[in-house]
N, C-alpha and C positions, 0 to 999 in steps of 0.2 A: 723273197725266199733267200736269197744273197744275202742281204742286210744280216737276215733271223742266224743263219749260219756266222756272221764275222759274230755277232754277237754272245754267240755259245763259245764261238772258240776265244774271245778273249774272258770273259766270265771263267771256262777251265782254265786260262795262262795264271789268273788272278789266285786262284783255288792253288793251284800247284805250286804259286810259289809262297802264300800262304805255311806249307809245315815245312818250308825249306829256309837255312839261314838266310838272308841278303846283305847281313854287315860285310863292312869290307875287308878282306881275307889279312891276317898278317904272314901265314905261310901255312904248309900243307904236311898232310902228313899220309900217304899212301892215299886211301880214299876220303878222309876225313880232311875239311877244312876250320883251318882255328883262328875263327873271328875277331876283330876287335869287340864284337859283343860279350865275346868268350874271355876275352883276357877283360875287362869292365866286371864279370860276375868272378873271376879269381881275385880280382880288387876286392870286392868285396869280402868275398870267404878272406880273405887275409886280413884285414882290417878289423875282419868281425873277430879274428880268431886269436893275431898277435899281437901284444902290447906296442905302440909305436911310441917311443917316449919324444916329448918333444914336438917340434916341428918337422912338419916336411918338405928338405928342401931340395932341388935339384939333384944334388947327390943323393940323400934318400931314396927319392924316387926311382932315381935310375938301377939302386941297389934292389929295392922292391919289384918293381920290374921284370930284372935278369930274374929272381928267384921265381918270378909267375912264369917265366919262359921256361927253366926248367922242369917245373911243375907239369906245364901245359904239355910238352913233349914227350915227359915222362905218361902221363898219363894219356896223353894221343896217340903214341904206342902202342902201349898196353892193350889200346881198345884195341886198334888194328891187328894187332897179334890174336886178342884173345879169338876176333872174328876169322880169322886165318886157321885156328885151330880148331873152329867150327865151336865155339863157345854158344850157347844158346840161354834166353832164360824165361824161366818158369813165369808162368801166369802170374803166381805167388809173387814173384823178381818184378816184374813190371809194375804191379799193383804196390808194390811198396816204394819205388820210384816216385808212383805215383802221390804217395802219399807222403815222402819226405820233399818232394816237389810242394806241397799246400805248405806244409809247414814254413819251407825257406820265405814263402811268397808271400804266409801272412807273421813272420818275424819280426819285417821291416816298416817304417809308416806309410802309409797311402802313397804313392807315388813315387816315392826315394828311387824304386828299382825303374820307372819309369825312366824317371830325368835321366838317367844313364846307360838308359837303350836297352835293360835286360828281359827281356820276355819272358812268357811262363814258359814257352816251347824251349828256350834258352835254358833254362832251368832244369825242365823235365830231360831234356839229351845230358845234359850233367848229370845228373842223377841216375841216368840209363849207362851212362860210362863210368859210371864207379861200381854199379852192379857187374857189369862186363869184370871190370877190373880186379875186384874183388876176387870173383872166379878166377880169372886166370892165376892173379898172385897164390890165393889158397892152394891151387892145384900145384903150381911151381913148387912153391914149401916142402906141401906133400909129397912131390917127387922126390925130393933133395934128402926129406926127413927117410925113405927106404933106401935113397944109394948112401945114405949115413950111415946108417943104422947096428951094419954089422961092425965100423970100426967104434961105434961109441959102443958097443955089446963087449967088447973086446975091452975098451979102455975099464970098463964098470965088472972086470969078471971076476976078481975077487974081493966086490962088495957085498953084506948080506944087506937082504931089503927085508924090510918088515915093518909089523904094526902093532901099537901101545894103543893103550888107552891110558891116561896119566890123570892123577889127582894133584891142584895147585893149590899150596897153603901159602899163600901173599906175604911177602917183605913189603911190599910195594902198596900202595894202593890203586884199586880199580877202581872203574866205574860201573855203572847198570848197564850198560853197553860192553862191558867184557874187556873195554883199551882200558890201560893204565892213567893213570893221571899226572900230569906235573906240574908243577911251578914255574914261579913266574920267567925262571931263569932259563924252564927247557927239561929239568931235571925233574928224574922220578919223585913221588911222595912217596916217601917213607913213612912206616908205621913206627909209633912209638916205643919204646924195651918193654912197656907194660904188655902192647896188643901183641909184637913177635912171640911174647911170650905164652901169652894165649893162642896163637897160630903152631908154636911147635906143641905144645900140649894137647890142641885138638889132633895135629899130624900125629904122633905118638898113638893116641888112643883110636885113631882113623885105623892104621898100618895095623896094630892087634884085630882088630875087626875085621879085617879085611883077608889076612892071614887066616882067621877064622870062617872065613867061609860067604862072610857077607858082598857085594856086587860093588863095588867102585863106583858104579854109575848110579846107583840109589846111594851112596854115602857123597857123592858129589851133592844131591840134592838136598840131602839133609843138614849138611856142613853149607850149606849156601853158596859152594861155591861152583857149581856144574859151568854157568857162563864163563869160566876162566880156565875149567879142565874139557877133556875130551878126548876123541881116537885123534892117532898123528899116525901118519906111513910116512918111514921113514930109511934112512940107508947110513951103514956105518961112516964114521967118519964126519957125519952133515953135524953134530952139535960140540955143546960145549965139552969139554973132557969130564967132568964129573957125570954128566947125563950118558956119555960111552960109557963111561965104566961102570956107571948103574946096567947097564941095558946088555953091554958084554957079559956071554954065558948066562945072560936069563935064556930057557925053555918056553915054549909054549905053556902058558898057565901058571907062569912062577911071580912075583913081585918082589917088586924092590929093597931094600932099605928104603930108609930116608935121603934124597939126595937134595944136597943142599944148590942153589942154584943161584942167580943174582935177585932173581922175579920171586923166590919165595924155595919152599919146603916142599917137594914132589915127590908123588908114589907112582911107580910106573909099572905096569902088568904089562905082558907081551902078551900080544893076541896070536902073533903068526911071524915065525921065525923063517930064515931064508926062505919068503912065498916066494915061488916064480912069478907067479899072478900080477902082487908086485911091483916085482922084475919088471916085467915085462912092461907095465904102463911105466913105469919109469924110465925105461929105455925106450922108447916109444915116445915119450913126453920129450925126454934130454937129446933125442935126435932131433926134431920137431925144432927145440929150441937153438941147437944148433943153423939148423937149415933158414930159420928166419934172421938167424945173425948173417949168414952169405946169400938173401936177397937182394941187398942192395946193392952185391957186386954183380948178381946177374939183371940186375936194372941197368944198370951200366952196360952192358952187353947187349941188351938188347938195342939201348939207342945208339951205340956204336954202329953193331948191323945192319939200322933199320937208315943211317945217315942222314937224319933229322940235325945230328948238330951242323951238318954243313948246308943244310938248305939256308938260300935267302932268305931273308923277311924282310916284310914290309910295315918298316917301321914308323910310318908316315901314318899307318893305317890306326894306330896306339891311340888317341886323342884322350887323355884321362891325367884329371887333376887330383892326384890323393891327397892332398891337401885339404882341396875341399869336400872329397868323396868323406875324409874322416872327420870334416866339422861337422857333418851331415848327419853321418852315423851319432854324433855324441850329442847330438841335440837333445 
């Protein structure tokens, strides 16, 4: 019976440590420890992701390296904060872990991830801390984008916001895909005096029709060119000066002249003159964007407080040739 008993309980030691890491620790970070198996799978995501020109040689590496360490703390952080803050995640969250886990695991050839110690469970907890992470940074932004909000309302209060629908009669040429096209040198393709000339004559006879009572958006289709025209929202001051001064003192329902532009010959109908509507996703958007420009300084902040850059590491613990991790990769 003694025997049956040592036998269970090392069977469970074996089970338990099974979904637990055992590489050897290079340093810690609150409850989370950051493996050399862990920096071996940032090897890779770096290799796979940024160009290395050249060889890699001691100095490389050690430059490569530094940049995984502060990845890895950045992101070890994160996780530990987000679970501090009681971060949780959806079925949906795990299941898709789950699933960008298959993918990394079958990206690479048979064994590759193998020879350099990285497991699927290795995998799946990365995948499981970018979801973490993910959240938490969204919701950061978020916050940052409301305590913004009212000074970018403020900076944007005497702009009007509004929305056209505009007709494109091309200088330029486009393609079936709606981009413009260039030469060899970079520069747009220009239409010829014969075709500009056929493009202002159809503009011309477009604008009387259109003055007349007929929809922009059926004469886009008709004129061929609807992939190139469309609705834009927009806010004073955002374009070229010819297109303000088309667009200043249009009413709701009024159109253009002809205004002449670089991309071509435009007729522009106003849909909705100072909306708040808008406004308001604009100012909402431009906070937003604000707030993701000062991330990175409260990334900083975090591992300031969290004191990850003065922890030891155990550098000893590193055992990784980029060199050959990246002949590997390019075979």
């Amino acid at each position: 019976m003694k025997r049956v008993l040592i036998w269970i309980s090392v069977i469970a030691l074996v089970l338990c440590a099974c979904g637990k890491n055992t590489s050897p620790t290079v340093f810690t970070v609150g409850d989370s420890v950051v493996s050399a198996e862990d920096y071996a799978l940032y090897a890779v995501q770096y290799l796979s992701v940024f160009e290395t020109d050249g060889e890699i040689d001691a100095a490389k590496q050690n430059e490569i390296l530094g940049q995984i360490t502060d990845q890895a703390r950045l992101e070890f952080v994160e996780y530990e904060l987000a679970k501090t803050k009681g971060i949780t995640l959806t079925a949906e969250e795990e299941k898709k872990a789950e699933s960008n886990t298959d993918m990394f695991m079958n990206a690479f050839p048979d064994g590759f991830l193998k020879k350099y110690g990285i497991s699927r469970d290795c995998v799946n907890r990365a995948m499981l801390r970018e979801e973490y992470v993910s959240k938490l940074t969204d919701q950061a932004v978020s916050d940052m984008a409301d305590e913004m909000y009212e000074s970018v309302k403020e900076s944007y209060a005497d702009k009007n916001f509004y929305q056209v629908y505009y007709l494109l009669f091309p200088s330029i040429r486009y393609g079936a895909d709606g981009q413009p096209m260039r030469e060899d040198d970079g520069s747009y393709m220009t239409l010829t005096p014969e075709e500009l000339e056929i493009e202002r004559e159809q503009a011309e006879k477009c604008l009387q029709r259109a003055r007349s009572g007929e929809k922009l958006e059926d004469l886009a289709v008709e004129y061929g060119i609807a992939a190139i025209s469309g609705e834009q929202k927009g806010m004073s001051g955002s374009y070229a000066p010819a297109i303000e001064d088309a667009i200043n003192g249009l009413k709701t329902g009024d159109i253009s002249d002809i205004v002449e532009t670089e991309a071509g010959m435009m007729i522009i109908r106003m849909d909705a003159e100072n909306d708040e509507t808008i406004r308001e996703e604009a100012l909402r958007y431009a906070a937003k964007d604000k707030a993701k420009e000062s991330l990175s300084t409260l990334q900083q902040q975090w591992i300031s407080q969290s004191g990850v850059d003065k922890v030891s590491m155990n550098e000893d613990a590193v055992k990784l040739d980029l060199k050959a991790m990246k002949a590997d990769l390019t075979k």
